[in-house]
C-alpha positions, 0 to 999 in steps of 0.5 A: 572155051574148054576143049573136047577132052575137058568136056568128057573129062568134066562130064565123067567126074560130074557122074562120079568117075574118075577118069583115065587114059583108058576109060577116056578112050573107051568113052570116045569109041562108045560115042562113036559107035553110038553116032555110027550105029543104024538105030537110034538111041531113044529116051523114053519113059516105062509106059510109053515104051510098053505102049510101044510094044503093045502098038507093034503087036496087038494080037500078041498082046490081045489088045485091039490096034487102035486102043488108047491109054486112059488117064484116069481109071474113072472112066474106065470103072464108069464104062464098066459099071454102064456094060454091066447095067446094060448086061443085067437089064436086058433080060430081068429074068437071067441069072446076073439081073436076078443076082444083081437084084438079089444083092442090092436088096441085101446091100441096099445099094444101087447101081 
């Protein structure tokens, strides 16, 4: 069973550092202070650490407390494309149903 000092010293070549006396020390006491500090050390990915941020403070943020991440942006182009709708066939004869219907007349397309 190798010992604690071939553990670290084994750990540190593996990442490419040469260890020594004084950068052997300095690892254990970094070690330490993490084990002994109040926060916990925590891993986690970029969007999942954003999300956090976001969580804690919506209103900064202008986002709504309980929003949820989409996985896909399909579904969100396909809520938008529905609120359009809806937004241009309350009222045929508002400026966006009338340019709405002036560009699907040119462009031939539909919604």
């Amino acid at each position: 069973m190798a010992s604690a000092e071939g553990q670290l010293e084994g750990q540190l070549v593996d990442l490419g550092i040469t260890p020594t006396k004084a950068l052997l020390s300095e690892a254990r006491d970094l070690f330490e202070r993490l084990l002994s500090t109040e926060h916990e050390l925590r891993t986690t990915t970029f969007h999942a650490f954003c999300q956090e941020i976001l969580r804690r403070f919506p209103l900064e943020a202008e986002v709504l407390p309980s929003f949820e991440l989409l996985e896909s942006t399909a579904e969100l182009e396909q809520a938008a494309w529905q609120a359009l709708e809806q937004e241009a066939t309350r009222d045929p004869s508002r400026p966006l149903a009338l340019a709405i219907d002036t560009l699907l007349q040119v462009g031939g397309g539909a919604i």
